[in-house]
N, CA, C and O atoms as a MOPAC input file, in Angstrom:
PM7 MOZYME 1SCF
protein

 N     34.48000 1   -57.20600 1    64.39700 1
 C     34.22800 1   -56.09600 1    63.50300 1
 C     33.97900 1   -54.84000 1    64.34100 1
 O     33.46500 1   -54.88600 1    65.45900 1
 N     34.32300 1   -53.85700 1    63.81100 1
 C     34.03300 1   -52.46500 1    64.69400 1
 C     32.86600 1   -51.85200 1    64.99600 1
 O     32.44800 1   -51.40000 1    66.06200 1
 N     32.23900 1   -51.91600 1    63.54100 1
 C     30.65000 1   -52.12700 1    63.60200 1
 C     30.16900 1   -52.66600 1    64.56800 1
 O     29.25200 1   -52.02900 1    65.08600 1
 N     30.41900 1   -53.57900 1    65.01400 1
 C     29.65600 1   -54.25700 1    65.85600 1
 C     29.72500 1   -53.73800 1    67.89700 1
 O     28.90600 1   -53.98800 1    68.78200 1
 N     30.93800 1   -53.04500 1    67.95600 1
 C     31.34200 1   -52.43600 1    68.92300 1
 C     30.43900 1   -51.07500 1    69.33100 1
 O     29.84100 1   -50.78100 1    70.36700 1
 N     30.57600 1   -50.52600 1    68.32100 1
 C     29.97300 1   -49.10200 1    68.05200 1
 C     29.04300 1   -49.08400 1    67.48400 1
 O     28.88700 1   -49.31400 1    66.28500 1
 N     27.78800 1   -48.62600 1    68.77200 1
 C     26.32800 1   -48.60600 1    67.34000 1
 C     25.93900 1   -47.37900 1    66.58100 1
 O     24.82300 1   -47.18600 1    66.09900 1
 N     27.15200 1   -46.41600 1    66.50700 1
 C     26.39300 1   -45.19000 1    65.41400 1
 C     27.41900 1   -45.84400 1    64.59500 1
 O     26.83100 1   -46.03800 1    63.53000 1
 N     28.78400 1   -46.36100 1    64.45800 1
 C     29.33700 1   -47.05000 1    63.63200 1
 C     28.38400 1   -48.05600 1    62.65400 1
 O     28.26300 1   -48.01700 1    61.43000 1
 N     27.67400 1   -49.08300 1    63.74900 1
 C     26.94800 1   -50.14700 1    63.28900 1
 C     25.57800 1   -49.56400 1    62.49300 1
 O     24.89300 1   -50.30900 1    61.79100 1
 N     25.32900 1   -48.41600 1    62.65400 1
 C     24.15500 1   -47.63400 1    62.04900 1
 C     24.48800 1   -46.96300 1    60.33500 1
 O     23.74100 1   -46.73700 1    59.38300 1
 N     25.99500 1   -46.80300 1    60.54900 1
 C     26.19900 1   -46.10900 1    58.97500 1
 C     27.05800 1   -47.13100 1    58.45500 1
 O     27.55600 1   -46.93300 1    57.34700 1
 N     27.32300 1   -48.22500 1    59.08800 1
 C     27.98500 1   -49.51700 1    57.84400 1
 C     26.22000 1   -50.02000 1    57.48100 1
 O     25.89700 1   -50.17200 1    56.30300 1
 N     25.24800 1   -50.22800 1    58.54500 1
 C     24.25600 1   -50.14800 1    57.90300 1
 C     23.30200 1   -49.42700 1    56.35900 1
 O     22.76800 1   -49.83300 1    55.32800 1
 N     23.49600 1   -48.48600 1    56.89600 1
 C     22.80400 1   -47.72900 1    55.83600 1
 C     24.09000 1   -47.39000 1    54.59500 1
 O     23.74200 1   -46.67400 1    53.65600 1
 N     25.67700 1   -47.95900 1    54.61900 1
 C     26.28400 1   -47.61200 1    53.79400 1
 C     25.92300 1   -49.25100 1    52.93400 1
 O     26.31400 1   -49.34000 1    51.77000 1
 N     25.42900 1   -50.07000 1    53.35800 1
 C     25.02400 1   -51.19100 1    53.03000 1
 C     24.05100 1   -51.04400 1    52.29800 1
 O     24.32100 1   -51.07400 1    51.09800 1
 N     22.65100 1   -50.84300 1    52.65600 1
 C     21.98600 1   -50.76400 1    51.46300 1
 C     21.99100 1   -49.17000 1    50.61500 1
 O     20.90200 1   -48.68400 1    50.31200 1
 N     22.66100 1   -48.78700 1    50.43800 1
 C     23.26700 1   -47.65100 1    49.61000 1
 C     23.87700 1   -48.34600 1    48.97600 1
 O     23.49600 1   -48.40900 1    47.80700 1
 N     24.88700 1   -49.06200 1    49.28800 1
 C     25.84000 1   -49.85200 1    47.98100 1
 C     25.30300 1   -51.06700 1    47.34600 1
 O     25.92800 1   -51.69200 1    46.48900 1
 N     23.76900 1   -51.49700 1    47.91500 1
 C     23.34600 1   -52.80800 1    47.12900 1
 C     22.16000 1   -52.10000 1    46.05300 1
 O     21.46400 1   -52.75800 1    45.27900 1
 N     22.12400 1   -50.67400 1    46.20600 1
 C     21.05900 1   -49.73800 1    45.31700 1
 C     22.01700 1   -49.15100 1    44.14000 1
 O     22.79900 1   -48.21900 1    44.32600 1
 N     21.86800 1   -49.74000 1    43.06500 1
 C     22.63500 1   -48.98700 1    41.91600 1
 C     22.67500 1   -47.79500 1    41.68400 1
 O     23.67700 1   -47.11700 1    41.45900 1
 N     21.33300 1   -47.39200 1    41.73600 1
 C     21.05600 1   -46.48400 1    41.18500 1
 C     21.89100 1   -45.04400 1    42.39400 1
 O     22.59000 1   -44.03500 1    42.29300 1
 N     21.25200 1   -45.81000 1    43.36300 1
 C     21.99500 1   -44.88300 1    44.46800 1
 C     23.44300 1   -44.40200 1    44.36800 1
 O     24.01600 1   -43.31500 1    44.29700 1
 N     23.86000 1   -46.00700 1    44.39900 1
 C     25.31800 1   -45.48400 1    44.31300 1
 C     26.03200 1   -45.06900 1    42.61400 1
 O     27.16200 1   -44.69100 1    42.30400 1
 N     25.13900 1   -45.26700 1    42.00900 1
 C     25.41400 1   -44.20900 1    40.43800 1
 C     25.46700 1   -42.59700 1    40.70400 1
 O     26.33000 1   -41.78400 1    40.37100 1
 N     23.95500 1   -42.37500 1    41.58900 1
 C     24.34200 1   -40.94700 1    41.99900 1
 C     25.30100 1   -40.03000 1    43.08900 1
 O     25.61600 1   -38.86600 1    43.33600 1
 N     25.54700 1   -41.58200 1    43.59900 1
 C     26.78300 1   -41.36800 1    44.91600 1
 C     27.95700 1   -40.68500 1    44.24600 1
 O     28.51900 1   -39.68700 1    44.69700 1
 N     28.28600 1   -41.34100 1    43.08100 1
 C     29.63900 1   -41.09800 1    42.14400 1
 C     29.94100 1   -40.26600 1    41.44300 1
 O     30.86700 1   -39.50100 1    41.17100 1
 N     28.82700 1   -40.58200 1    41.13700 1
 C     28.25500 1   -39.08200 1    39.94800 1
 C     29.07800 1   -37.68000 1    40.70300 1
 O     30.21800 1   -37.23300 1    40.57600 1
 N     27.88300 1   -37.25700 1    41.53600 1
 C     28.26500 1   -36.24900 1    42.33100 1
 C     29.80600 1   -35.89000 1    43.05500 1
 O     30.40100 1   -34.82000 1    43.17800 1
 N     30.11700 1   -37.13800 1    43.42100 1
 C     31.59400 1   -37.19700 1    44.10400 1
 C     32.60600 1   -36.86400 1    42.82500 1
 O     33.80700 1   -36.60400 1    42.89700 1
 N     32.08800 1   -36.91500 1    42.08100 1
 C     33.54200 1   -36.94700 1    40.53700 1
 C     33.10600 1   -35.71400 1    40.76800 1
 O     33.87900 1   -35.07700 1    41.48300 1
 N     32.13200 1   -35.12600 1    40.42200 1
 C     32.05300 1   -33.71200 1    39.78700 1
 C     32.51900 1   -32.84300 1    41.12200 1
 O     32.85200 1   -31.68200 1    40.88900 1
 N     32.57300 1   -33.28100 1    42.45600 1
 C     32.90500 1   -32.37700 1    43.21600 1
 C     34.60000 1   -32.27600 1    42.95800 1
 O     35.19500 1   -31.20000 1    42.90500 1
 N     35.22900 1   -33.56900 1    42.81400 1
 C     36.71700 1   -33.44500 1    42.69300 1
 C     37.07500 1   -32.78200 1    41.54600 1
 O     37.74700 1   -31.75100 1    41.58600 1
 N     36.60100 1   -33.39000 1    40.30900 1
 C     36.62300 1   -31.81600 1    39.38800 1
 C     36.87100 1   -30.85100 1    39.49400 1
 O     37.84900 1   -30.19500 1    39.13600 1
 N     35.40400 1   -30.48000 1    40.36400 1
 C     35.58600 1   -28.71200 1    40.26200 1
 C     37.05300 1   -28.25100 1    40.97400 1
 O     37.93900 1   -27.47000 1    40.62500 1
 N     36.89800 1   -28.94400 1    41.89900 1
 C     38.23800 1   -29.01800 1    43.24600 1
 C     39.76300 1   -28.96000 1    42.65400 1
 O     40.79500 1   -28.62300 1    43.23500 1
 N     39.61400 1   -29.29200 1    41.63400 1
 C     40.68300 1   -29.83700 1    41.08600 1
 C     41.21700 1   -28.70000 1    40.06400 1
 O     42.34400 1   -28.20500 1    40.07800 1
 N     40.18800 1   -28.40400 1    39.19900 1
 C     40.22700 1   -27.34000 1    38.27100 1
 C     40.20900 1   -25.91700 1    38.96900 1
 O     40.80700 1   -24.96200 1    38.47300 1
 N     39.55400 1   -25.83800 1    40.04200 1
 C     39.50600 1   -24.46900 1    40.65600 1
 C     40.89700 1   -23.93500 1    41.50800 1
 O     41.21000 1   -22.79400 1    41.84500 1
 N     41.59700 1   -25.24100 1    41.71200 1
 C     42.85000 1   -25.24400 1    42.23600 1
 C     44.02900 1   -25.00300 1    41.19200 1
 O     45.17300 1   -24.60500 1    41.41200 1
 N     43.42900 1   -25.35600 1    40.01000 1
 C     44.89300 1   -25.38500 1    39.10700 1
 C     44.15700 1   -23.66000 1    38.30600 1
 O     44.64100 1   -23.37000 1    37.21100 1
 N     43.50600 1   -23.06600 1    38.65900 1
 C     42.92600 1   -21.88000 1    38.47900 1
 C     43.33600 1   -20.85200 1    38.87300 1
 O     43.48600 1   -19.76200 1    38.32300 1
 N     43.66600 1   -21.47100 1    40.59600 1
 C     44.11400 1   -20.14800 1    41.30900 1
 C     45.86000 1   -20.41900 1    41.33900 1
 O     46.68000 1   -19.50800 1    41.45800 1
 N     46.08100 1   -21.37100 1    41.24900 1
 C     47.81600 1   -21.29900 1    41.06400 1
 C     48.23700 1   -21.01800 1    39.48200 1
 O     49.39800 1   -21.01600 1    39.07300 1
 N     46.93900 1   -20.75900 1    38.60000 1
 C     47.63000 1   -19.77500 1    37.51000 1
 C     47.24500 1   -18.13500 1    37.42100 1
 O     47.36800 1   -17.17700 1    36.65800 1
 N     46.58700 1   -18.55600 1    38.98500 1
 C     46.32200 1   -16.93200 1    38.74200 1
 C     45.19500 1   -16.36000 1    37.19300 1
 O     45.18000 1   -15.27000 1    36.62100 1
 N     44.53400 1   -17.38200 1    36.97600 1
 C     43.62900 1   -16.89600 1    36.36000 1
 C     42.35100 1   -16.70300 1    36.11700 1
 O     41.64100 1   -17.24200 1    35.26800 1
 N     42.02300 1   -15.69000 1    37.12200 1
 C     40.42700 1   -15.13300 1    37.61600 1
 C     39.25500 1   -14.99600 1    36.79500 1
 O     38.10300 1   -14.97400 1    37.22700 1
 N     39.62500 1   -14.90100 1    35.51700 1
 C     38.24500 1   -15.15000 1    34.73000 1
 C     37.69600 1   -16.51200 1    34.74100 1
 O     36.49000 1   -16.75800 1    34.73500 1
 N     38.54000 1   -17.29700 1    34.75400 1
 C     38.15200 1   -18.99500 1    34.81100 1
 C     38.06500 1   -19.13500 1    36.04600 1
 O     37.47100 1   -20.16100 1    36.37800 1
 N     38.38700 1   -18.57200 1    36.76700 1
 C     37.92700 1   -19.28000 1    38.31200 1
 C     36.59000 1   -18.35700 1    38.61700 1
 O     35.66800 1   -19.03300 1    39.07500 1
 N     36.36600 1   -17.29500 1    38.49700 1
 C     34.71500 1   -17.20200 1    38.03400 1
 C     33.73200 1   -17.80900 1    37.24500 1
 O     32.59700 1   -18.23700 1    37.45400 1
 N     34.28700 1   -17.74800 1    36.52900 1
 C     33.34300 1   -18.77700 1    35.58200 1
 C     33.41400 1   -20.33400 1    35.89600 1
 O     32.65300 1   -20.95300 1    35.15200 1
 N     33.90100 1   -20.90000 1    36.51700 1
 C     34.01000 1   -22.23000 1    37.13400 1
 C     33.55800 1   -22.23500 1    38.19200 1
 O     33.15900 1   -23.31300 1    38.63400 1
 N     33.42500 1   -20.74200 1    39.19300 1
 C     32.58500 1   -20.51600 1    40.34100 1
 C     31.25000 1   -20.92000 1    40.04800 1
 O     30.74700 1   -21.93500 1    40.52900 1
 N     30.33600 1   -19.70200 1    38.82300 1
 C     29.15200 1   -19.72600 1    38.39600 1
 C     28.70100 1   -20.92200 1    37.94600 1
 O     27.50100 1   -21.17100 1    37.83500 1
 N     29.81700 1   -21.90000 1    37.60200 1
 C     29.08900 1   -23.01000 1    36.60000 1
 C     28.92000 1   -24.50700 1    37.72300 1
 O     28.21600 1   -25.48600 1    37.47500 1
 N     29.74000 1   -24.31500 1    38.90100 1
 C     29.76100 1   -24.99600 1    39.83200 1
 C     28.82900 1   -24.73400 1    40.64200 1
 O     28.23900 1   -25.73900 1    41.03900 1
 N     28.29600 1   -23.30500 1    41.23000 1
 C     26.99300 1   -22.87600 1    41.79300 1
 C     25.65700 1   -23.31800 1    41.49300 1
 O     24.68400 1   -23.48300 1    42.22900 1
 N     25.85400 1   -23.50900 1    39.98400 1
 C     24.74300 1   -24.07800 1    39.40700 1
 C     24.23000 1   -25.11800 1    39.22100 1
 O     23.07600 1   -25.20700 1    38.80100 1
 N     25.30900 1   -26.58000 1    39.61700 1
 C     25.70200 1   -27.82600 1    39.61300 1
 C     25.34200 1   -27.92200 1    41.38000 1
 O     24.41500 1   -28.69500 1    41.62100 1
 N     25.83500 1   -27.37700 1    42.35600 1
 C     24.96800 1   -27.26900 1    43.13100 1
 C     23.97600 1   -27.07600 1    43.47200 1
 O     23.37800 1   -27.75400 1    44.30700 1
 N     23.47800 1   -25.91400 1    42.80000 1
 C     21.88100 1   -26.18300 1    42.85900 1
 C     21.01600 1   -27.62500 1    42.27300 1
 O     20.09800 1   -28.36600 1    42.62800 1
 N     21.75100 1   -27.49500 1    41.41500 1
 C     21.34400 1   -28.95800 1    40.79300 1
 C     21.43500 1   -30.10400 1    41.85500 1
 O     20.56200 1   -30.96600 1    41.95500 1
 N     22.45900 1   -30.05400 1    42.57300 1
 C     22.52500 1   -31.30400 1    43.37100 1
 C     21.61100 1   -31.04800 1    44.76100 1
 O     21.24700 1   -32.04700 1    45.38100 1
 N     21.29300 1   -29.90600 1    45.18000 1
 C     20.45000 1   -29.95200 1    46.19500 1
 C     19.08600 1   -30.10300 1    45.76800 1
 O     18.29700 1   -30.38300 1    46.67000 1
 N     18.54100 1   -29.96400 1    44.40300 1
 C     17.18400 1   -30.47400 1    44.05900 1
 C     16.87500 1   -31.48800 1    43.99300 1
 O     15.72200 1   -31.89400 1    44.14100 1
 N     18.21100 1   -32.38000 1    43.66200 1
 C     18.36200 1   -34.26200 1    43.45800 1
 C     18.10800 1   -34.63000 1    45.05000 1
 O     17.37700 1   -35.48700 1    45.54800 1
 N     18.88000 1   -33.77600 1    45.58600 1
 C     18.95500 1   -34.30300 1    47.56400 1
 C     17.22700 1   -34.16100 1    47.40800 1
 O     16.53500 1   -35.14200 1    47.13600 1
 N     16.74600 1   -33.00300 1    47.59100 1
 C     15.29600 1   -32.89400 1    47.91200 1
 C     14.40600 1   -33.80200 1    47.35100 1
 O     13.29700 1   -34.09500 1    47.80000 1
 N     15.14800 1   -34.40100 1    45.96000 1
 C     13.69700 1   -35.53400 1    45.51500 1
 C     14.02500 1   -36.57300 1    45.81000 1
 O     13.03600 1   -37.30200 1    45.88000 1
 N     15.06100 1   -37.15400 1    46.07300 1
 C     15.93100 1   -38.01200 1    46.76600 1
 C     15.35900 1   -38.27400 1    48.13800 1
 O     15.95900 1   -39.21500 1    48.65700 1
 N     14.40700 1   -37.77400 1    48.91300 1
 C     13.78000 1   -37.73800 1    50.17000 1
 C     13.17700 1   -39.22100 1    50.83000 1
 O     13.36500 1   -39.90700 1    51.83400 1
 N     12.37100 1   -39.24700 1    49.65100 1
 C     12.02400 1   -40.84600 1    49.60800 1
 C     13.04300 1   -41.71200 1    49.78800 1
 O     13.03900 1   -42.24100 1    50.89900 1
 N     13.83400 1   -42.00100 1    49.12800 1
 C     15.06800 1   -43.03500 1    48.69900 1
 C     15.70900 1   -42.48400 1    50.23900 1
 O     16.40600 1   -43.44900 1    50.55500 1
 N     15.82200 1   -41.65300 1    51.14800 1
 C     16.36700 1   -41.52400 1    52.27100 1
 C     15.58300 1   -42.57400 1    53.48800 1
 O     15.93000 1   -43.55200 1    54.15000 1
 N     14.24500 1   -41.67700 1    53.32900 1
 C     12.79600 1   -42.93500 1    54.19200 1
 C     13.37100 1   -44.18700 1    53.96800 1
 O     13.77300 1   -44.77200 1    54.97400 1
 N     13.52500 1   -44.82100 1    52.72100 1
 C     13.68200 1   -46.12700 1    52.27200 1
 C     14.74800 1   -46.68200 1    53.03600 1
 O     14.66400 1   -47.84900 1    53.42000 1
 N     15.94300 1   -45.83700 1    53.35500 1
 C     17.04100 1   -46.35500 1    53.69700 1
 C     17.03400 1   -46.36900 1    55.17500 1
 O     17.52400 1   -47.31300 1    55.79400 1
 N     16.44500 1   -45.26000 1    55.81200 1
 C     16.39500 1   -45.40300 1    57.37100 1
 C     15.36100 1   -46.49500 1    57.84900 1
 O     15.46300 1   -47.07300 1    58.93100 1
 N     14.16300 1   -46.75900 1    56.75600 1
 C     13.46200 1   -48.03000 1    57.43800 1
 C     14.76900 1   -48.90800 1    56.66300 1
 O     15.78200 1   -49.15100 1    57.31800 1
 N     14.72400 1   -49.07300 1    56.13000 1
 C     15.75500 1   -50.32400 1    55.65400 1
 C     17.00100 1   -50.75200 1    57.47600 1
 O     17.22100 1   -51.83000 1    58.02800 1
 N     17.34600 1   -49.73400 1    57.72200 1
 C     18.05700 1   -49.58600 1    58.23100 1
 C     17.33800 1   -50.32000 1    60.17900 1
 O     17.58900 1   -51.30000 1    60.88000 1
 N     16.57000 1   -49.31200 1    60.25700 1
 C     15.75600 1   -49.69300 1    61.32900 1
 C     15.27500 1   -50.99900 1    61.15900 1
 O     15.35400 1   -51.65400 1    62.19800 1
 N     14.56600 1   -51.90300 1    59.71700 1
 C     14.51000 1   -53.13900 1    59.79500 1
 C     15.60100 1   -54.33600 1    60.43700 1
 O     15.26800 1   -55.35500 1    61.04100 1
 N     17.02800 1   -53.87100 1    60.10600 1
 C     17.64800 1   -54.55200 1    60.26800 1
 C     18.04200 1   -54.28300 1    61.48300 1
 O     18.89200 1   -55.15100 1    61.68100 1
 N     17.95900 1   -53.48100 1    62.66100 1
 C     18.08300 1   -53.23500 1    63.80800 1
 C     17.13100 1   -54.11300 1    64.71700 1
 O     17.42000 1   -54.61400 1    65.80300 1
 N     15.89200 1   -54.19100 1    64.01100 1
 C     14.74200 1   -55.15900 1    64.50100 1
 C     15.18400 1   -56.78000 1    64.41300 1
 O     15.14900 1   -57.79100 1    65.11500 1
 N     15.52500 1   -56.44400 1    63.37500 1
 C     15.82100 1   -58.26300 1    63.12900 1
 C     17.14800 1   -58.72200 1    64.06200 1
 O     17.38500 1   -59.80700 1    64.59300 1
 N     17.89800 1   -57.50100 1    64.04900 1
 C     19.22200 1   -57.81000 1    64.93000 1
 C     18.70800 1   -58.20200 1    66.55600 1
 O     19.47300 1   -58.89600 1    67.22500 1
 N     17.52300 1   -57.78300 1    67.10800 1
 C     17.33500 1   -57.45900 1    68.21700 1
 C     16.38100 1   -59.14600 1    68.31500 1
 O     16.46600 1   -59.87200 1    69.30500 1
 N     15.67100 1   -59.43300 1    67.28300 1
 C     15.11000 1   -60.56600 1    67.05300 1
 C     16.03500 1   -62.03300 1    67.36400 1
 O     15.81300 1   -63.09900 1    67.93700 1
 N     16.96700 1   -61.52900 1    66.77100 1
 C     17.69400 1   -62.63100 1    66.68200 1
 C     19.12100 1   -63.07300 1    68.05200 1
 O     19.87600 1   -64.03100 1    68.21700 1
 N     18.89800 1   -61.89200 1    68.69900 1
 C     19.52200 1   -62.02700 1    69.70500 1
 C     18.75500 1   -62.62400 1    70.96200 1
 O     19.23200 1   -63.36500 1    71.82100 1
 N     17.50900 1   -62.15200 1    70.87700 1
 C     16.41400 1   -62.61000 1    71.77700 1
 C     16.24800 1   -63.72700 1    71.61700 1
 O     16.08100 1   -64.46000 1    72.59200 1
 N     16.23900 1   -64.33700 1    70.00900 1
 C     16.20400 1   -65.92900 1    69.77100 1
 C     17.32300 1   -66.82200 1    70.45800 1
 O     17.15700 1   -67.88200 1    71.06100 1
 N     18.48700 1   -66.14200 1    70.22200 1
 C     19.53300 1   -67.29000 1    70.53800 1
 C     19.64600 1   -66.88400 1    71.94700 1
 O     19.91000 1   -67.90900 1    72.57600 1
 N     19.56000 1   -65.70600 1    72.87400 1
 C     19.46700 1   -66.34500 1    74.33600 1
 C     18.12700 1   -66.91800 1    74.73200 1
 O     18.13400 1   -66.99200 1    75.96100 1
 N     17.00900 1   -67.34600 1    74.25900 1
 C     16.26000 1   -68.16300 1    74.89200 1
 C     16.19700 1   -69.83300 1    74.08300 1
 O     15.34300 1   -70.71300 1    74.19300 1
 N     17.94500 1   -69.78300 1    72.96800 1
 C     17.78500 1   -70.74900 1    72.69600 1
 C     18.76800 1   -71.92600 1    73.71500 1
 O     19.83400 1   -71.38500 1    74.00900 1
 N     18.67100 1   -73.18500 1    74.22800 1
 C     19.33600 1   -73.72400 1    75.07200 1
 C     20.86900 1   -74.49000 1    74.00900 1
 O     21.75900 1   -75.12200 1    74.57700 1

């Protein structure tokens, strides 16, 4: 596995690990990711019609959806802690268990 080669690799299949065994997490993972392709999507078919009132107003309403999403990041702080010890646990146990099997005969 590649992970296993590379330890900043082996650090974010980590933490993409318990991110994907947290529902809730990855509900807001998605969440956010749709609404970014959205906007992306609509703001693009905006400017190839050349029509600037909607791509302002899809500016303002997307600005605001950002703000929104950087207040979720900020309370979200905790659930970050959670994941880097999560993460660091399993670095411990990795280190545990390597120590076990070379002093096992």
């Amino acid at each position: 596995m590649i992970a296993q080669g590379n330890p900043e690799i082996r650090k974010a299949a980590n933490a993409l690990y318990v991110l994907s065994s947290d529902p809730e997490l990855r509900f807001r993972y998605e969440r956010q990711e749709k609404e970014r392709m959205d906007y992306e999507s609509k703001l693009a078919d905006a400017f190839e019609d050349g029509r600037e009132e909607e791509r302002n107003a899809w500016r303002v309403a997307f600005a605001d959806k950002d703000a929104e999403n950087e207040r979720l990041k900020s309370e979200n702080a905790d659930k970050d802690a959670k994941i880097a010890d999560a993460v660091a646990e399993n670095e411990r146990l990795r280190a545990q268990i390597a120590e076990f099997k070379a002093r096992s005969p």
